[in-house]
VMD Tcl script that builds the backbone (N, CA, C; Angstrom):
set m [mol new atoms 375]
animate dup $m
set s [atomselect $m all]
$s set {name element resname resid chain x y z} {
  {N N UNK 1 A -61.704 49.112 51.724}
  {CA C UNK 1 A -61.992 47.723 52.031}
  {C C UNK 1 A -63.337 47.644 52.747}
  {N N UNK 2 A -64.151 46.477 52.687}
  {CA C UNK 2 A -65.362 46.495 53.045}
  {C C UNK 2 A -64.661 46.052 54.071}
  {N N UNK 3 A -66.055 45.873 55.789}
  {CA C UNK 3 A -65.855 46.021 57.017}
  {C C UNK 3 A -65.118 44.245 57.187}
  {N N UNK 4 A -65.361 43.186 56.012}
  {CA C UNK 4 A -65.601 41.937 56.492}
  {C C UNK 4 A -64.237 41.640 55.907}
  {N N UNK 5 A -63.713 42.192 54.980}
  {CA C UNK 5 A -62.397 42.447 54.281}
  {C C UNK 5 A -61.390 43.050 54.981}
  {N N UNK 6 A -61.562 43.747 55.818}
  {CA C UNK 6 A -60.501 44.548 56.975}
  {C C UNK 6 A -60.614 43.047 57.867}
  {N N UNK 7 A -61.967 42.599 58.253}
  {CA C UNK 7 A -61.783 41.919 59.633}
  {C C UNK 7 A -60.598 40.949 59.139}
  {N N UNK 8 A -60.750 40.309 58.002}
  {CA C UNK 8 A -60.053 39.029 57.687}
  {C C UNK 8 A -58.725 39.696 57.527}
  {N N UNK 9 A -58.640 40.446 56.991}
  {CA C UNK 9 A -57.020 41.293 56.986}
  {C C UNK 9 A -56.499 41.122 58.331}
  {N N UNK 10 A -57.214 41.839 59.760}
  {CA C UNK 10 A -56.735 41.828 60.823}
  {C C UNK 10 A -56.768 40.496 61.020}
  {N N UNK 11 A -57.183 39.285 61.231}
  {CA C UNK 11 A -57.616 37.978 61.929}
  {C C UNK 11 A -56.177 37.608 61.654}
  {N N UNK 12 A -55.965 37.591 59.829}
  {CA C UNK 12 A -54.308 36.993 59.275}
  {C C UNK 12 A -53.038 37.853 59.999}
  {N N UNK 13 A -52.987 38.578 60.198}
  {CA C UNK 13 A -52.002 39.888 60.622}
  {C C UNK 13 A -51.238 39.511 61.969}
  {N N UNK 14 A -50.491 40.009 62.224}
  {CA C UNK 14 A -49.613 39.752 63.735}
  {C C UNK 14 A -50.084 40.353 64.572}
  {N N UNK 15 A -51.554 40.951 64.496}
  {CA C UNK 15 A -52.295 41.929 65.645}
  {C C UNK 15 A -52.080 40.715 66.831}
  {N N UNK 16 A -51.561 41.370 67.986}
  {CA C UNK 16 A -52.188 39.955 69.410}
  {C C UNK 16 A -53.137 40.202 69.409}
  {N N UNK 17 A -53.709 38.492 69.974}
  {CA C UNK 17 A -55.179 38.419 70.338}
  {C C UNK 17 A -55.710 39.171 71.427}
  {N N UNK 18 A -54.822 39.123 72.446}
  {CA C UNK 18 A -55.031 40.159 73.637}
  {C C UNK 18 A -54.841 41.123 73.473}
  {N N UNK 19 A -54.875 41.725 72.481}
  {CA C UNK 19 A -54.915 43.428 72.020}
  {C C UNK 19 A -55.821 44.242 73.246}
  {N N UNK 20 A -55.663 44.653 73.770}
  {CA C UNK 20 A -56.488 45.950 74.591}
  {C C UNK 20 A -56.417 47.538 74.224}
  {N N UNK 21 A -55.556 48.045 73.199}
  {CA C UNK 21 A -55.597 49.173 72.961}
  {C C UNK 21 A -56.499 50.029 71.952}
  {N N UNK 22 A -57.412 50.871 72.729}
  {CA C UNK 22 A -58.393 51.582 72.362}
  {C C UNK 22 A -57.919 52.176 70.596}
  {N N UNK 23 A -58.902 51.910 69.852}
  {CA C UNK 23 A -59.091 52.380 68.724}
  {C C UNK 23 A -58.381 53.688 68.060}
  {N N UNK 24 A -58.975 54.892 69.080}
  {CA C UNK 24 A -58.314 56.306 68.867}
  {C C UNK 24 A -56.769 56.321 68.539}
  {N N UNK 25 A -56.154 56.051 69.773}
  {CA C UNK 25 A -55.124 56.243 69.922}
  {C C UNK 25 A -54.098 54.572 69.345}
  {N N UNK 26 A -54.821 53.801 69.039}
  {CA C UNK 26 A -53.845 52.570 68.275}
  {C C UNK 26 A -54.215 52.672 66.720}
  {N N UNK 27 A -54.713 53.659 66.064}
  {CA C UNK 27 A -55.228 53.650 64.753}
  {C C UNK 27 A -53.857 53.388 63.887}
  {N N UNK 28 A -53.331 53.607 64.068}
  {CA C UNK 28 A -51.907 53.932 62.910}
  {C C UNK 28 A -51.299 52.493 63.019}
  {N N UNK 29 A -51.249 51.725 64.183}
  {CA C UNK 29 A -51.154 50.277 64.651}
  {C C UNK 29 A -52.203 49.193 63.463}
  {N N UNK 30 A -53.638 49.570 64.032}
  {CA C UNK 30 A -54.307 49.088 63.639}
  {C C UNK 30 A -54.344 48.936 61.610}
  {N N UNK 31 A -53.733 49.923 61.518}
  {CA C UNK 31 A -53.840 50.029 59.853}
  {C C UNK 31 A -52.971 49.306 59.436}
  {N N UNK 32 A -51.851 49.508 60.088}
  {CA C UNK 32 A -50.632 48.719 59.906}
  {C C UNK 32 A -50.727 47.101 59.633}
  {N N UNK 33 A -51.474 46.997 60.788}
  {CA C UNK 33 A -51.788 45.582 60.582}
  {C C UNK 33 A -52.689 45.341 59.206}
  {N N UNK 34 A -54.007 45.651 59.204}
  {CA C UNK 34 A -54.724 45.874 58.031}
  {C C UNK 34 A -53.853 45.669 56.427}
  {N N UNK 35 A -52.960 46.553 56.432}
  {CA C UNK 35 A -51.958 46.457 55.024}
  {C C UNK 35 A -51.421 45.098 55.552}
  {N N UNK 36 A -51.136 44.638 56.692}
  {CA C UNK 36 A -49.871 43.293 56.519}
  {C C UNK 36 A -50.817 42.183 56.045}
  {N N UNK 37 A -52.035 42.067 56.433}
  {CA C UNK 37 A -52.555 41.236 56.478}
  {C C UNK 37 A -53.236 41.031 55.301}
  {N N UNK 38 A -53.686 42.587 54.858}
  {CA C UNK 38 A -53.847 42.237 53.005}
  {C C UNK 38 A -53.138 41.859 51.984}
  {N N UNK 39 A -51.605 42.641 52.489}
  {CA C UNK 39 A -50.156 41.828 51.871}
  {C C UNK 39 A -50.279 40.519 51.887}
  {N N UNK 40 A -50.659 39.611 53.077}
  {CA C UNK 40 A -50.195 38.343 53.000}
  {C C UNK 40 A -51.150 37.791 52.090}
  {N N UNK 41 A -52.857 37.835 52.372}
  {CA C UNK 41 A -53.336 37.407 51.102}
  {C C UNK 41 A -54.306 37.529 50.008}
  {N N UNK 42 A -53.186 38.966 50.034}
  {CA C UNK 42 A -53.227 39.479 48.742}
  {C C UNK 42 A -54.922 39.941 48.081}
  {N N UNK 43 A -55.064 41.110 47.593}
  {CA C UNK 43 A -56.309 41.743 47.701}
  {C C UNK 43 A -57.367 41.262 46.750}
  {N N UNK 44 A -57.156 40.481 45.830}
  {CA C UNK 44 A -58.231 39.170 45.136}
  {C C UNK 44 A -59.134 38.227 46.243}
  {N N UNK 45 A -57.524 37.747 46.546}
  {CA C UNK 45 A -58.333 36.638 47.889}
  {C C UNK 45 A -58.715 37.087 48.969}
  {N N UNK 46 A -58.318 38.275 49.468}
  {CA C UNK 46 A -58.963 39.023 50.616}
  {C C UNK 46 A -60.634 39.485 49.956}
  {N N UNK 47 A -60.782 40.112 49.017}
  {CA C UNK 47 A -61.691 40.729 48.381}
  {C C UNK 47 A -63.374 39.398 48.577}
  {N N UNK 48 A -62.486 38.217 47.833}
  {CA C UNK 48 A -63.893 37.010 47.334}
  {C C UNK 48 A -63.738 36.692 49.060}
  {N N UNK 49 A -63.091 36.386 49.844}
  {CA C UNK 49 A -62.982 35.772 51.416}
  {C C UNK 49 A -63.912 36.462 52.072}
  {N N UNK 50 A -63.638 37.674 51.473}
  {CA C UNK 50 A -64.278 38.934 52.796}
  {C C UNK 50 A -65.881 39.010 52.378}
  {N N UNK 51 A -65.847 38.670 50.792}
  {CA C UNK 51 A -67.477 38.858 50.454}
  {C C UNK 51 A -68.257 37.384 51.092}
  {N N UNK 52 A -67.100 36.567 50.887}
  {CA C UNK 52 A -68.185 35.042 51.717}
  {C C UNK 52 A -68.458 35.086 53.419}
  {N N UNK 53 A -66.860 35.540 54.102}
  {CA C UNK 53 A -67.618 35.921 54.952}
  {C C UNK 53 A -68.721 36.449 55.843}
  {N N UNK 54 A -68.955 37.987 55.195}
  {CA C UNK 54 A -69.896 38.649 55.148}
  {C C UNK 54 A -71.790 37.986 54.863}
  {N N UNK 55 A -71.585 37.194 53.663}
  {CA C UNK 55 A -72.673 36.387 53.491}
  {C C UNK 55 A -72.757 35.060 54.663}
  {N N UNK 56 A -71.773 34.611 55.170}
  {CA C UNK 56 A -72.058 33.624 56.327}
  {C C UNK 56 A -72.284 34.172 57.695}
  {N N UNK 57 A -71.718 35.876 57.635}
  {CA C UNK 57 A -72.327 36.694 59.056}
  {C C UNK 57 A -73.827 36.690 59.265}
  {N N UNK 58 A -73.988 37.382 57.403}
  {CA C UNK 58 A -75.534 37.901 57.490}
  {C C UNK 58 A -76.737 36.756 57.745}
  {N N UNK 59 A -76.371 35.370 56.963}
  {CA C UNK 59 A -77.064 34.358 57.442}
  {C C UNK 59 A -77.098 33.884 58.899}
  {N N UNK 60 A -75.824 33.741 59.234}
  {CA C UNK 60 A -75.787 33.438 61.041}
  {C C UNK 60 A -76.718 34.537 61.693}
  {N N UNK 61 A -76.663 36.022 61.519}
  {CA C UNK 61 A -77.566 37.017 62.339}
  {C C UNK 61 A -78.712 36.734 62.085}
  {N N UNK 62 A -79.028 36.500 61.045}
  {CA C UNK 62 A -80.726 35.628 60.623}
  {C C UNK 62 A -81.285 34.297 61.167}
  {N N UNK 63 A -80.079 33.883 61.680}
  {CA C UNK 63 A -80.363 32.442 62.000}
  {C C UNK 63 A -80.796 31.669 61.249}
  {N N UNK 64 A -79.933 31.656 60.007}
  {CA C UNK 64 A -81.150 30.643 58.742}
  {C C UNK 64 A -79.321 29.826 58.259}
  {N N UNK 65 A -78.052 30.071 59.131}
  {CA C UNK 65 A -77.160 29.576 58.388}
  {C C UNK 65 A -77.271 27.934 58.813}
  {N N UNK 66 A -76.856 27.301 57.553}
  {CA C UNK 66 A -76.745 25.812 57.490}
  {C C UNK 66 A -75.696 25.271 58.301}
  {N N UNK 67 A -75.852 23.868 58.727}
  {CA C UNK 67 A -74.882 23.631 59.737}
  {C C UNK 67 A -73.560 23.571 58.993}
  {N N UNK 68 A -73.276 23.325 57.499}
  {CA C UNK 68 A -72.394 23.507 56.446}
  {C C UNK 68 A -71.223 24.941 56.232}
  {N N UNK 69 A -72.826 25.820 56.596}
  {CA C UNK 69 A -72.541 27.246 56.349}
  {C C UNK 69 A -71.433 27.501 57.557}
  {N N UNK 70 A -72.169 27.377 58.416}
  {CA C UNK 70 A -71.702 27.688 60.177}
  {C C UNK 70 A -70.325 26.617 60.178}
  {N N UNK 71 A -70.366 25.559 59.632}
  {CA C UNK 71 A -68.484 25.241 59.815}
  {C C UNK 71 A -67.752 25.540 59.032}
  {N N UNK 72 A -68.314 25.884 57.735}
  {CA C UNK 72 A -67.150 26.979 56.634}
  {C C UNK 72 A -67.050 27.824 57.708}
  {N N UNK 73 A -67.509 28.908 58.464}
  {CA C UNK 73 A -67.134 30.171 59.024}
  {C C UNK 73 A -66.229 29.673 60.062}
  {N N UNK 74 A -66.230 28.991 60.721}
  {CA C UNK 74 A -65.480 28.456 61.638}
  {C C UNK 74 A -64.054 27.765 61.227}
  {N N UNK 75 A -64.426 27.357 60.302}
  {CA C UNK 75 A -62.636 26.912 59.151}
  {C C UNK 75 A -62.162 28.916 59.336}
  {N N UNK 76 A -63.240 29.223 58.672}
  {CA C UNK 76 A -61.581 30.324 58.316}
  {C C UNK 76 A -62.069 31.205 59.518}
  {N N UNK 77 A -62.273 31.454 60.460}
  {CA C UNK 77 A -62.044 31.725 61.585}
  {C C UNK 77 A -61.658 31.015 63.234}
  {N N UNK 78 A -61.314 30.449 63.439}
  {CA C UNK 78 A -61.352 29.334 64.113}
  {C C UNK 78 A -61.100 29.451 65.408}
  {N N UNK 79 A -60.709 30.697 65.682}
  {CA C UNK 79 A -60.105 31.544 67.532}
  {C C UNK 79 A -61.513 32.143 66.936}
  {N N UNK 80 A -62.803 31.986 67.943}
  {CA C UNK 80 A -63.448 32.617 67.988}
  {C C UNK 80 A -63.331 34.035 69.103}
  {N N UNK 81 A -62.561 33.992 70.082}
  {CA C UNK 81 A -62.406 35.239 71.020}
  {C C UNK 81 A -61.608 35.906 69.973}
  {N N UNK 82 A -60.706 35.901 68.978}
  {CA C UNK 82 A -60.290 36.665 68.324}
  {C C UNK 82 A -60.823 37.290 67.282}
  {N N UNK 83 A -61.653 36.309 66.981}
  {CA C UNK 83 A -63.207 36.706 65.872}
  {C C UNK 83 A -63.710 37.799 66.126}
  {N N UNK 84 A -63.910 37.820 67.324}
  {CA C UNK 84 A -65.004 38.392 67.883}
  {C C UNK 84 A -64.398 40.059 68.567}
  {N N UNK 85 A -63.180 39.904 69.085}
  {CA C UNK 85 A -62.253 41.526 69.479}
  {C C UNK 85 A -62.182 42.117 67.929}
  {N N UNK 86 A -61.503 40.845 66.859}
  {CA C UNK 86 A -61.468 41.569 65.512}
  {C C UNK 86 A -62.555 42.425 64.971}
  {N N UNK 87 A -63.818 41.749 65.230}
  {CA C UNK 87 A -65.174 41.950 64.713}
  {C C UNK 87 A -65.281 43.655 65.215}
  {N N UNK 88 A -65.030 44.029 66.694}
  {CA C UNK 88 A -65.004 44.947 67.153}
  {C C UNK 88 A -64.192 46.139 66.882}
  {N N UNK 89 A -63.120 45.910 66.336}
  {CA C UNK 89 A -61.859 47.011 65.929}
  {C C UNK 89 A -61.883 47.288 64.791}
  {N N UNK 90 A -62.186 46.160 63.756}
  {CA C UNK 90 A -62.803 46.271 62.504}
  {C C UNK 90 A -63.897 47.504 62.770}
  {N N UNK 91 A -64.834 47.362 63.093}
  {CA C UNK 91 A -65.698 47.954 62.539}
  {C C UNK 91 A -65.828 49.440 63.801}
  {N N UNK 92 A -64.860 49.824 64.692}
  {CA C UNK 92 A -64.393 51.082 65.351}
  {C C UNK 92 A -63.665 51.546 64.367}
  {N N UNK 93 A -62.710 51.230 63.308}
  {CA C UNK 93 A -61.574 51.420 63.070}
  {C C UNK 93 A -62.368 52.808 61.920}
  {N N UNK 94 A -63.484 52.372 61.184}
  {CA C UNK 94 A -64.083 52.734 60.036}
  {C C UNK 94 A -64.121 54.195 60.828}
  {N N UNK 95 A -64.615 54.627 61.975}
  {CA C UNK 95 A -64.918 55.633 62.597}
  {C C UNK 95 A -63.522 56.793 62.197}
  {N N UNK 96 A -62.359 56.086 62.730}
  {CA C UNK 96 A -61.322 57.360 62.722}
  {C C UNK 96 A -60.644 57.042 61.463}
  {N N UNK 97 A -60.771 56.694 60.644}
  {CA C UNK 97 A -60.295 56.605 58.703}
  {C C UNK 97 A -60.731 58.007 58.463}
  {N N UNK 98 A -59.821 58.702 57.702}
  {CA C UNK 98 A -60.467 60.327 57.155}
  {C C UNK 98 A -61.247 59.841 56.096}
  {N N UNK 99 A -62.019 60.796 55.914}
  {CA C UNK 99 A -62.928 60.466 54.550}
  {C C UNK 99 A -62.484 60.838 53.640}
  {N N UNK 100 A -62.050 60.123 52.346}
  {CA C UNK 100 A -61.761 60.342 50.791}
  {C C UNK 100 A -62.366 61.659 50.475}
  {N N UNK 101 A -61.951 62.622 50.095}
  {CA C UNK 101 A -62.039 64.079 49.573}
  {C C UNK 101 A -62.428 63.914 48.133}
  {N N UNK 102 A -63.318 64.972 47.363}
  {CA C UNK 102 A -63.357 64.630 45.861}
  {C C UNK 102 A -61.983 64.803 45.047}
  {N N UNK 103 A -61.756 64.009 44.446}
  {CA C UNK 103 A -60.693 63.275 43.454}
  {C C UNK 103 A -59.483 62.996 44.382}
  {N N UNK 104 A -59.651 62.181 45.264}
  {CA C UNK 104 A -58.580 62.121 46.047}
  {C C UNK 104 A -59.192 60.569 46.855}
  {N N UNK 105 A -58.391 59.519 47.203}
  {CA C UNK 105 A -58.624 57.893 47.770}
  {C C UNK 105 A -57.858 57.773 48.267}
  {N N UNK 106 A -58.358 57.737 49.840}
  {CA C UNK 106 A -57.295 57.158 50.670}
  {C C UNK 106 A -56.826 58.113 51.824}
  {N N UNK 107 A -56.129 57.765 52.814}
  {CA C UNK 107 A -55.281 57.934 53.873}
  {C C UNK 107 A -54.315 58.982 53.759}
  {N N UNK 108 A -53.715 59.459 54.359}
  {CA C UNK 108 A -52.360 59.901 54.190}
  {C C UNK 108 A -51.466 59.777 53.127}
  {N N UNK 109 A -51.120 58.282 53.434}
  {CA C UNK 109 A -50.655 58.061 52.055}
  {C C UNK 109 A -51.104 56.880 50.955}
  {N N UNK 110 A -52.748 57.413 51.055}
  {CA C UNK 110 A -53.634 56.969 49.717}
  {C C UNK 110 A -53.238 55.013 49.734}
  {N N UNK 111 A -53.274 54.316 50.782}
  {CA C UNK 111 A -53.172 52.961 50.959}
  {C C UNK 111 A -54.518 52.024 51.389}
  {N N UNK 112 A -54.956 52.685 52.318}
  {CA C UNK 112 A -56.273 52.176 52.607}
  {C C UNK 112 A -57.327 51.460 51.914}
  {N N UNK 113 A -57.858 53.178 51.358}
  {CA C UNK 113 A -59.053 52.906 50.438}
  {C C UNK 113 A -58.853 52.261 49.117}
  {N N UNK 114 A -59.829 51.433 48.252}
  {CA C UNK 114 A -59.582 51.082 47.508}
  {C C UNK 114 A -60.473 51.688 47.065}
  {N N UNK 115 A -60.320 52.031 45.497}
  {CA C UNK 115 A -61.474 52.415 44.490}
  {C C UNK 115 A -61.428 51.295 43.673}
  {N N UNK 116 A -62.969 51.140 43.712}
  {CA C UNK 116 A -63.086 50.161 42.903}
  {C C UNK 116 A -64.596 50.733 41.573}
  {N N UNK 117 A -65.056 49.587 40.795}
  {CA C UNK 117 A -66.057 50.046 39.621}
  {C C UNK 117 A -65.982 50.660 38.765}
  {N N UNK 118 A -67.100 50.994 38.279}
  {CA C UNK 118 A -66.009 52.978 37.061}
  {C C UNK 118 A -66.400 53.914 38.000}
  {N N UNK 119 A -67.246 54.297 39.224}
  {CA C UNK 119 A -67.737 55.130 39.288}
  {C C UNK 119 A -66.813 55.744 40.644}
  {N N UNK 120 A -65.943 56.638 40.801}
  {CA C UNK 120 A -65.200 57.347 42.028}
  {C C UNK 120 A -65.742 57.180 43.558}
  {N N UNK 121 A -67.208 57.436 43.225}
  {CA C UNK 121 A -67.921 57.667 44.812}
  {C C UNK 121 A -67.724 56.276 45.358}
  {N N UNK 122 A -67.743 54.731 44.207}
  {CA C UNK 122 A -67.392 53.582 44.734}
  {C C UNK 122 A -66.305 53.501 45.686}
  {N N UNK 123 A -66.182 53.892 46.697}
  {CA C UNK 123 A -64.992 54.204 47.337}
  {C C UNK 123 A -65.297 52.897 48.397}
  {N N UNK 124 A -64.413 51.833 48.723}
  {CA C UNK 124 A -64.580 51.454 49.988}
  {C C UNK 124 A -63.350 51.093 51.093}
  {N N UNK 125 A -63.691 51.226 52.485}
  {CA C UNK 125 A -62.650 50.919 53.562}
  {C C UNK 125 A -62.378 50.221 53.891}
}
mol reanalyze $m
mol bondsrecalc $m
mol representation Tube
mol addrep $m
């Protein structure tokens, strides 16, 4: 899953907002959530969500997003303190994921990663 595709996974998920538990040691938590939250909607609409997101991040960090742009992001995020812890665990989380081995995708038990394209190395978290 790309980084903006996990976040929205976690945002939907039963993670609490007051989450305080460090990355390392809540990883197996954290994934957990990740699958519930892609379960709920479902890895099409997580997939196109997570790519618009991502394009309304990269414009906001540029400062060129439209005031249009900037309240779509705010519809589908709308707890910005949760935005924003998500934003953070999301993108710690990528750190302790094992890395996909050749001919082999995925976790433990191969859930995580998705392969996507024709090409294998397309691997994403």
């Amino acid at each position: 899953m790309a980084p903006w595709e996990r976040a929205l996974a976690l945002y939907v998920s039963d993670l609490p907002t007051g989450f305080v538990g460090g990355v390392g040691e809540s990883a197996d938590a954290l994934i957990g959530w990740v699958r519930q939250g892609a379960a709920r909607l479902g890895y099409r609409h997580l997939h196109e969500e997570g790519r618009r997101a991502a394009h309304f991040a990269a414009l906001r960090r540029a400062g060129v997003a439209s005031r249009s742009q900037r309240a779509a992001h705010r519809r589908m995020f709308p707890n910005s303190a949760r935005l924003r812890m998500i934003e953070g665990l999301s993108l710690s989380l990528t750190a302790v994921l094992p890395e996909p081995t050749s001919g082999e995708v995925g976790d433990a038990d191969y859930s995580i990663y998705v392969a996507y394209g024709a090409d294998m190395d397309e691997v994403g978290v």
